[in-house]
C-alpha positions in Angstrom: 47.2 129.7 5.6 46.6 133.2 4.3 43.7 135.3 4.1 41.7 137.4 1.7 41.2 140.8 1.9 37.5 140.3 1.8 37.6 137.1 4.2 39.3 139.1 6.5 36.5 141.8 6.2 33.8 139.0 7.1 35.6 137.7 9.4 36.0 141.4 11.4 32.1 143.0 10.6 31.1 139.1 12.4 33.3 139.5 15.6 31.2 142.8 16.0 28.2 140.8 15.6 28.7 138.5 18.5 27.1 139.7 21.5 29.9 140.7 24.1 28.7 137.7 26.5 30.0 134.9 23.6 33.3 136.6 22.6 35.1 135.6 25.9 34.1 131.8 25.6 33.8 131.2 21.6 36.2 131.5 19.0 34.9 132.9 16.1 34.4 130.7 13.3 36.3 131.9 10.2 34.8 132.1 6.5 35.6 129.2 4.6 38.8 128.8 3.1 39.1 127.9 -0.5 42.1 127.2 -3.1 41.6 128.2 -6.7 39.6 130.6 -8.3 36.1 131.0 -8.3 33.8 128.3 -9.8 29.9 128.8 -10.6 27.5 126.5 -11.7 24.2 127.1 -12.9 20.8 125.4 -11.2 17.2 125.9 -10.8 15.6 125.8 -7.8 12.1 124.1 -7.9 10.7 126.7 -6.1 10.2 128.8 -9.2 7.5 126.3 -10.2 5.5 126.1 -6.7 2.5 127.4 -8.5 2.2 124.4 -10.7 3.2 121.1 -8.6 0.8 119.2 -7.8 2.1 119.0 -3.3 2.7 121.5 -0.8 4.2 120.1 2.3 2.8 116.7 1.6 -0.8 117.9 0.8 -2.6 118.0 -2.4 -3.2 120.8 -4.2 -4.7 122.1 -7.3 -1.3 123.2 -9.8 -2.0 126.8 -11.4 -3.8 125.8 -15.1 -2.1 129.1 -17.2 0.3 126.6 -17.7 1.6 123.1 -17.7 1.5 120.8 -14.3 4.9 119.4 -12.8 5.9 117.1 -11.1 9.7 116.5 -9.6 10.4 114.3 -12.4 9.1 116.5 -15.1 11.0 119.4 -13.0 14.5 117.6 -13.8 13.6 117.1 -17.4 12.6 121.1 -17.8 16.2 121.8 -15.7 18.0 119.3 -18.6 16.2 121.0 -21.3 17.3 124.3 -20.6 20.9 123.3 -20.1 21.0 123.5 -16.3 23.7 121.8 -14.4 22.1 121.5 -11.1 18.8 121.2 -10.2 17.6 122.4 -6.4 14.8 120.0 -5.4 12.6 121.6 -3.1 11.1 119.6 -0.3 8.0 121.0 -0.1 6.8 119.7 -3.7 7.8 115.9 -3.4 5.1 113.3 -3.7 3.1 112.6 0.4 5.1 110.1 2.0 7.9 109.6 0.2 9.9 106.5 0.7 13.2 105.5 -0.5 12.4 103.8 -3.9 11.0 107.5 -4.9 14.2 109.1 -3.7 16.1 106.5 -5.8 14.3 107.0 -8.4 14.9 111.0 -8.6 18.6 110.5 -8.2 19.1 107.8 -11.3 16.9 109.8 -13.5 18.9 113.6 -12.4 22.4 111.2 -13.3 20.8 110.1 -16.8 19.9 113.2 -17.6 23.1 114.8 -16.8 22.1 116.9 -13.9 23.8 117.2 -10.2 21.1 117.3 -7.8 22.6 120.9 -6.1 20.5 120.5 -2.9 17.5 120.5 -1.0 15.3 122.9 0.8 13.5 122.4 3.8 11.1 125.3 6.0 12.1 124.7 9.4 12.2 127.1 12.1 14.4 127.1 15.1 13.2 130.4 16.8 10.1 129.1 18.6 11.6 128.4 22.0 12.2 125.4 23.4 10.1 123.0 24.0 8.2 120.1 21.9 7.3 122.3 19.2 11.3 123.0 18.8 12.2 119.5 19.1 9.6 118.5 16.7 11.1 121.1 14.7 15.1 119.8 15.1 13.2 115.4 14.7 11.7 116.6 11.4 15.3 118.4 10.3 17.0 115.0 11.1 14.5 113.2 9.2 15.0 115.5 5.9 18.6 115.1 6.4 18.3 111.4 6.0 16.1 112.0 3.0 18.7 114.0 1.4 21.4 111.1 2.0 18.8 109.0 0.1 18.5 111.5 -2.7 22.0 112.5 -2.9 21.4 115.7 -2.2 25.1 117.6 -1.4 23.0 120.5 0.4 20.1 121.2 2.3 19.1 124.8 3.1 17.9 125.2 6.2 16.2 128.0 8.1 17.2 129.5 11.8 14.0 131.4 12.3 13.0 134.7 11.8 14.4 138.5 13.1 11.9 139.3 14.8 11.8 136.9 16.8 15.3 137.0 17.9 14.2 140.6 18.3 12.0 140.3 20.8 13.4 137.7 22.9 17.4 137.6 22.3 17.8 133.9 23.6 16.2 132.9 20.7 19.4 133.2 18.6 21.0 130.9 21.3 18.2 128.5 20.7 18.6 128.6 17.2 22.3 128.0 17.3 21.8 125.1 19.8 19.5 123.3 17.5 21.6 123.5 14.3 24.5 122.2 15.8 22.4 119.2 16.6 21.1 119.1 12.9 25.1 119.3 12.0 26.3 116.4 14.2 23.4 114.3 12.5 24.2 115.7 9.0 27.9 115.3 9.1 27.8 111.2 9.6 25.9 112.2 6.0 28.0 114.0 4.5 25.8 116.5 3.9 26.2 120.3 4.2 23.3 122.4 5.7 23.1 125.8 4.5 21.6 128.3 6.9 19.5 131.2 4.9 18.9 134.6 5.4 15.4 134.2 5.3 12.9 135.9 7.7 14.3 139.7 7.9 17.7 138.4 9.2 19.7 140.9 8.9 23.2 140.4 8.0 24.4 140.7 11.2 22.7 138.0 12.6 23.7 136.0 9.9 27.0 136.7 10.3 26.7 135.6 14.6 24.9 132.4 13.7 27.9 131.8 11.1 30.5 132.8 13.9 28.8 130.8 16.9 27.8 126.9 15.1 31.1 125.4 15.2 30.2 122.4 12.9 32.5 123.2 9.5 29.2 121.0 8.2 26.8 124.4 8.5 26.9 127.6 6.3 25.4 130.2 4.4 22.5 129.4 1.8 22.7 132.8 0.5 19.6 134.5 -1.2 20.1 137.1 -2.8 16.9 138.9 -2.4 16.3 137.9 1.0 18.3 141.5 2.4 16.0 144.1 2.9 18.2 146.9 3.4 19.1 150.1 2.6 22.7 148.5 0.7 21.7 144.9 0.5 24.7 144.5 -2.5 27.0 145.2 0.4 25.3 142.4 3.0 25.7 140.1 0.3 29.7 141.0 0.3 29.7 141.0 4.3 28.3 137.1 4.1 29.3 135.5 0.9 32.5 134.2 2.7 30.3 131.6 4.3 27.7 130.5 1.5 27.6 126.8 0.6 24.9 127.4 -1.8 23.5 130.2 -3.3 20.0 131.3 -4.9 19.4 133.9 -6.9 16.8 136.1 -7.3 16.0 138.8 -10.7 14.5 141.8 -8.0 15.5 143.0 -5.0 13.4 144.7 -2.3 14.3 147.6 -0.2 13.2 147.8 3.2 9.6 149.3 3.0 9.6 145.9 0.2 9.5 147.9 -2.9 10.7 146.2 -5.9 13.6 146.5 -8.0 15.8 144.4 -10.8 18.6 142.8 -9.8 22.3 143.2 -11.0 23.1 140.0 -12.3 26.4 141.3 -13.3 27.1 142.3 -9.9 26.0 139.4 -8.2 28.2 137.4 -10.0 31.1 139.6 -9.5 30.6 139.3 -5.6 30.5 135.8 -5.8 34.0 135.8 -8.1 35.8 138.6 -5.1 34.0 136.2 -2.4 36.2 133.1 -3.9 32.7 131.5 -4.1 32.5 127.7 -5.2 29.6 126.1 -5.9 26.1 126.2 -7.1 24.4 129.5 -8.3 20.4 128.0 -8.4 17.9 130.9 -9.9 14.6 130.6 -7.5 12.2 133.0 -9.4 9.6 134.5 -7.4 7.8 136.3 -9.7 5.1 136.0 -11.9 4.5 133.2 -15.1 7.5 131.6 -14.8 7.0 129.3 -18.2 7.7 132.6 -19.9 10.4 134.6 -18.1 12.5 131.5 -16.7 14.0 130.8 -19.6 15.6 134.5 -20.3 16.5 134.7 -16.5 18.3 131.2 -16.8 20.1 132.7 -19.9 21.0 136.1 -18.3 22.3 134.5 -15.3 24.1 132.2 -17.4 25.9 134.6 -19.1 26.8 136.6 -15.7 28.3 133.4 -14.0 30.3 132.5 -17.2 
């Protein structure tokens, strides 16, 4: 099997990652190998809607009234409309207590209208220490994951805690690691890929020793592209892109002191291409009045991935 320059590269700035104390019993995890050239697919993550559904977590809420209310239904039609391929369904906005018939129901009207269902999200958190809050955690992860299978959902991005955490007590990251290999075991009987995000000021670094120490080939990266606050986050997206499984898009980037700037779409997607990257590009906009920008961010993103 051979190895790309770039795969190579993630594979070496990971090693450095791993704390000295793993490298002598673990064998690091390469980045994934793929034939064939790059392939990107355009999706929409749910998420850019939050304001307007009508759950958060399984509670009620009022939607936003400057514009229309959703639902997950009228989500996939808007994703169809606007020529989407995928469509990222976002846990936190289905209906309380869903049961299977409503997971059924999603998944024959996504294939009528044409759409793959890219994914999933979930907002666990596996940096809390163990104990029953962690285990609650890791039951609730298990129980999405048999949701997803339902839904036939490919994907579900998943969360390994938060930087500072890990920060301030170290074992944290073992915790973490620990847990999602549990979440893997569970998802793999699935089929069912969990992608880990770079969410909570992880830098790429720890990224990159969470990708090198889970074992499962049924985890990788959900990578965001905003989620890097750094001082070259362009270049932590190259470091980690030879893990992603899924990736989201933002239109801004932040620096580290969170100050706000557009994204290169162009660049992105040229990352994505050198990274050998297959799969599922979903735009999650963030910002504000999403009814009127979607649309153009769709189209410019469209045009970058083509």
């Amino acid at each position: 099997m051979t190895y790309s320059r770039r795969q190579v590269l993630c594979s070496a700035a990971a090693a450095l990652a791993i704390p000295a104390t793993t490298v002598s019993t673990a064998i690091a995890r390469e980045p994934i190998q793929r034939t064939g050239p790059s392939r990107l697919k355009l999706a929409l993550a749910a998420y850019s809607f939050r304001q307007y559904f009508s759950y958060m977590k399984g509670k009620k809420k009022q939607p936003q009234s400057d514009g229309p209310a959703m639902d997950m239904e009228g989500f996939l039609q808007y994703c169809a409309d606007h020529g989407c391929d995928g469509a990222e369904l976002t846990s936190y906005f289905f209906r309380n207590d869903p049961d299977r018939d409503y997971f059924l129901d999603l998944k024959r009207s996504a294939f009528l209208k044409g759409l793959a269902i890219s994914g999933t999200a979930i907002g666990n958190n596996f940096t809390v220490g163990r104990g029953e809050r962690l285990e609650s955690e890791i039951a609730a992860a298990k129980q999405w994951i048999d949701h997803a299978a339902v839904l036939g959902a490919p994907h579900i991005r998943f969360f390994a805690g938060t930087g500072a955490q890990i920060e301030k007590e170290p074992a944290r990251i073992d915790e973490a690691i620990e847990a999602l290999e549990q979440c893997a075991e569970h998802a793999a009987n699935h089929g069912i890929m969990l992608g880990v995000e770079n969410h909570g000021n992880l830098t790429s670094d720890q990224m990159l020793t969470i990708m090198q120490r889970v074992s499962s080939p049924w985890v990788g990266m959900n990578l965001d592209t905003g989620n890097f606050f750094s001082d070259d986050p362009y270049g932590d997206l190259e470091k980690c892109v030879g893990y992603a499984v899924n990736v989201q898009v933002k239109v801004v980037m932040r620096s580290p002191d969170r100050t706000k700037s557009p994204a290169d779409l162009k660049r992105i997607a040229a990352i994505l291409r050198d990274g050998g990257y297959q799969g599922f590009v979903n735009l999650e906009y963030e910002e504000e009045q999403p009814y009127e920008h979607v649309p153009q961010a769709l189209d410019e993103l469209r045009q970058a991935i083509a």
